[in-house]
C-alpha positions in Angstrom: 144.3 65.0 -103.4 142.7 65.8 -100.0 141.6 68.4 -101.1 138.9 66.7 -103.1 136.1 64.4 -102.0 137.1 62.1 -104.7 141.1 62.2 -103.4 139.3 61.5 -99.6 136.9 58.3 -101.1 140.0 56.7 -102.3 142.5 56.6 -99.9 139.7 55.3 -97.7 139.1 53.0 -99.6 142.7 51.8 -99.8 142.8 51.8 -95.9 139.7 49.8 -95.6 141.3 47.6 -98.3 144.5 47.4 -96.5 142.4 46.8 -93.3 140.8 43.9 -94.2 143.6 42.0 -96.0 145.2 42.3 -92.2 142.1 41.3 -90.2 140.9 38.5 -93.1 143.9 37.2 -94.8 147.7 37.8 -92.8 146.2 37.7 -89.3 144.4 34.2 -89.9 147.3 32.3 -91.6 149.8 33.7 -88.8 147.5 32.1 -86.6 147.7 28.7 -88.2 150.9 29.0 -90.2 153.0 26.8 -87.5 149.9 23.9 -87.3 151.0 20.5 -88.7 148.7 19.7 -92.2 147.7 15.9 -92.4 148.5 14.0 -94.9 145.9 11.6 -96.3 147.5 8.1 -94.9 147.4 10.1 -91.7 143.8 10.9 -92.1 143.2 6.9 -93.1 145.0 5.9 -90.1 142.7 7.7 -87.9 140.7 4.5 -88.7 138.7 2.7 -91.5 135.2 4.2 -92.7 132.5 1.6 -91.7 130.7 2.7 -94.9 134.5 1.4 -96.5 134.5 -1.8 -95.4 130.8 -1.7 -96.0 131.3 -1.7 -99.9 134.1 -4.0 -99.6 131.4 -6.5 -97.9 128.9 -6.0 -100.3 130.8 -5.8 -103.3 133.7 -8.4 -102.2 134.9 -9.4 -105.9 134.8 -6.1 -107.7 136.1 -4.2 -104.4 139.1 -6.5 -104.6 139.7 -5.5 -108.9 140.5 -2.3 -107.4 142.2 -2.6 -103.8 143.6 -6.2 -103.5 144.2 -6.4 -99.7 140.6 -5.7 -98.7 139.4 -2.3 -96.6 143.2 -1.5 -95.3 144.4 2.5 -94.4 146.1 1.9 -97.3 143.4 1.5 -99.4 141.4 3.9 -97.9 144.2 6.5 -98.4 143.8 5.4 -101.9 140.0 5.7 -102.1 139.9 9.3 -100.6 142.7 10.7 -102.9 141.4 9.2 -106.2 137.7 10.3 -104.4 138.4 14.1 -104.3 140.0 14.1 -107.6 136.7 12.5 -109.3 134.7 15.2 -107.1 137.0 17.9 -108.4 137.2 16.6 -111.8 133.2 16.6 -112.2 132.9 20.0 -111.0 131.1 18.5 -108.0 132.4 21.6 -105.9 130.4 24.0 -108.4 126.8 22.8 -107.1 127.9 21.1 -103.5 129.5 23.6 -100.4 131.9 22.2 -98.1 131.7 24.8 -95.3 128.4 25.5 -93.0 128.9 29.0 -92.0 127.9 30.9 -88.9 124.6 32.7 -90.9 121.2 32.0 -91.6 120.5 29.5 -89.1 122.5 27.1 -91.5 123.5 25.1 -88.5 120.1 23.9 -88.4 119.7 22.7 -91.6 123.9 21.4 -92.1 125.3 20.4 -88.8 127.7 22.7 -86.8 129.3 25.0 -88.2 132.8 24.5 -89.8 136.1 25.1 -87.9 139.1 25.8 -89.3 141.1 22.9 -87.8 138.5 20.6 -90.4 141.1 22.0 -93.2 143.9 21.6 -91.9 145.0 18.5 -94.3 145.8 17.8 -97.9 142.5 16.7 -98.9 141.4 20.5 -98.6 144.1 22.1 -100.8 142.7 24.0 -102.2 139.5 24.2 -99.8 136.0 23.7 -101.4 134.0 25.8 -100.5 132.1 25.7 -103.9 130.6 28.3 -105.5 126.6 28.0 -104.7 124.4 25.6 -103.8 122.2 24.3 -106.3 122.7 20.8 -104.1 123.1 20.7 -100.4 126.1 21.2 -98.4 128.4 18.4 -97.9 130.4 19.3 -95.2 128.3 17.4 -92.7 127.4 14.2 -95.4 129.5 11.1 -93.5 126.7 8.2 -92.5 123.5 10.6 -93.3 122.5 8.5 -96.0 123.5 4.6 -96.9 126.1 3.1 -99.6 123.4 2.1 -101.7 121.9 5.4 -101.5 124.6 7.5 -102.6 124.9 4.5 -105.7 121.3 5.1 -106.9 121.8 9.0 -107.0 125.0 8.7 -108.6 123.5 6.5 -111.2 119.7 8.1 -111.5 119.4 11.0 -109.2 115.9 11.6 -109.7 115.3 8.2 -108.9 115.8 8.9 -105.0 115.2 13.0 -104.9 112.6 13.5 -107.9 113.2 16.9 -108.1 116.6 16.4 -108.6 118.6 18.6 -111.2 122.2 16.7 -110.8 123.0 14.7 -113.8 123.3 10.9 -114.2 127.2 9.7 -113.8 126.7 6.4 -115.3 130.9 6.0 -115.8 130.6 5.3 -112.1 129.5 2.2 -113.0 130.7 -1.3 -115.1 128.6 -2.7 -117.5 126.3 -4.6 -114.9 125.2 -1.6 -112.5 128.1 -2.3 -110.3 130.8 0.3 -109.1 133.9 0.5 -110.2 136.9 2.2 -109.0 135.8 5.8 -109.5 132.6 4.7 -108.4 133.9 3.5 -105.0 136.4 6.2 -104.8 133.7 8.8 -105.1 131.5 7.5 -102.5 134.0 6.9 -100.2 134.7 10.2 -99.9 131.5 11.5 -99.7 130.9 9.5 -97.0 134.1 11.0 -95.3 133.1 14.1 -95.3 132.2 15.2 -91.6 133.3 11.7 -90.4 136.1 13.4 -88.0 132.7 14.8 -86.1 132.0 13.0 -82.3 128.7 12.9 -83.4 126.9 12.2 -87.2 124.4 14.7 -87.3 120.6 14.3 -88.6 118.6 16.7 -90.0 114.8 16.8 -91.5 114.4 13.4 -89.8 116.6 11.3 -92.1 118.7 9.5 -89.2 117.3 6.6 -87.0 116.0 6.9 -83.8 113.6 9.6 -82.5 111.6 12.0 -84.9 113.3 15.4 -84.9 112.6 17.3 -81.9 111.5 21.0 -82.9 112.9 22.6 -79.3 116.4 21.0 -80.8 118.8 22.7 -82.5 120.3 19.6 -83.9 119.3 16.1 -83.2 122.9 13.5 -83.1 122.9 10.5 -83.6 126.0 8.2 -82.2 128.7 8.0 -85.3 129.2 4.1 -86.7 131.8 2.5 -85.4 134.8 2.1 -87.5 136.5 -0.9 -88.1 138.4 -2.3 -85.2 136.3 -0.2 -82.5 135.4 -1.7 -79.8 131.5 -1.6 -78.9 132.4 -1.9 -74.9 
């Protein structure tokens, strides 16, 4: 066999395989094998998404059809799980990344770039990475963008990004334009999504305050406070 250039390519080629399962796959999950993985009532109790009780304000009656005790960690557990199912189950994942990656200046254009400790819970099992990105990433998505933003896209996309190609999801909605409990699920966890950050980041001057600042990398803007935060 090594006698042959042929016999020589392939147990390189084994090696470098061997090689980097070691450096990519068994090293990494030794590393983190021992670190404790959230669960999602843990993640809820880390505190209540302004933009949650911010549909349950808006939308008081058909917020209460679907979580009786109001903007709670309970319900908020219960919005996040159903959330990520309804992302999954629309093969949101296939056009939307969940991970900004250390290359092509995509901290620019995303936010910071994604740490491993930002999977370590049950709502990233499996993680979703996604397979392209037709839409942008949404790793970095908490509080860019309103309630009733994220409603209109859902239920017309091109009405808010004209050059939109992501279809309509009108099941989101009840008969009178309204969300209802997938609808509410869904948003709310879109607008979890990066909300474990210090900061919410702002990019192409979508956040309030300032205009972007070209000789910054990434202009911050303070993250809402959630509910029960004090402001002093």
């Amino acid at each position: 066999m090594f006698e042959s250039k042929a016999g020589v390519f392939l147990i390189a080629g084994l090696l470098f395989f061997a090689i980097a399962f070691l450096a990519m796959g068994l090293v990494p999950w030794t590393i983190y094998m021992d670190e404790k993985e959230l669960t999602v009532h843990e993640l809820a109790a880390d505190g209540i998404l302004h933009e949650f009780v911010d549909l349950a304000e808006r939308f008081p009656d058909r917020f209460r059809q679907y979580f009786p005790d109001g903007p709670t960690t309970e319900a908020l557990a219960q919005a996040l799980t159903l959330g990520r199912q309804v992302y999954v189950a629309e093969a949101c994942w296939h056009c939307h990344s969940q991970q900004v990656r250390p290359v092509s200046n995509e901290e620019d254009r995303w936010g910071p770039v994604s740490h491993a400790r930002e999977y370590q819970n049950v709502l990233q099992r499996p993680v979703l990475f996604g397979t392209r990105r037709v839409g942008p990433d949404l790793a970095r998505e908490a509080a860019r963008r309103s309630n009733g933003w994220h409603m209109a896209h859902f239920y017309k996309p091109t009405a808010v990004v004209p050059t939109s190609v992501m279809p309509e999801y009108p099941w989101f909605f009840d008969e009178e334009g309204y969300p209802n409990e997938r609808g509410f699920a869904i948003i709310t966890y879109v607008q979890w999504l990066g909300s474990w950050l210090d900061k919410y980041p702002y990019y192409y001057d979508e956040g309030p305050g300032e205009p972007h600042n070209a000789d910054n990398e990434i202009a911050a803007a303070p993250a809402p406070p959630r509910n029960g935060d004090s402001d002093g």
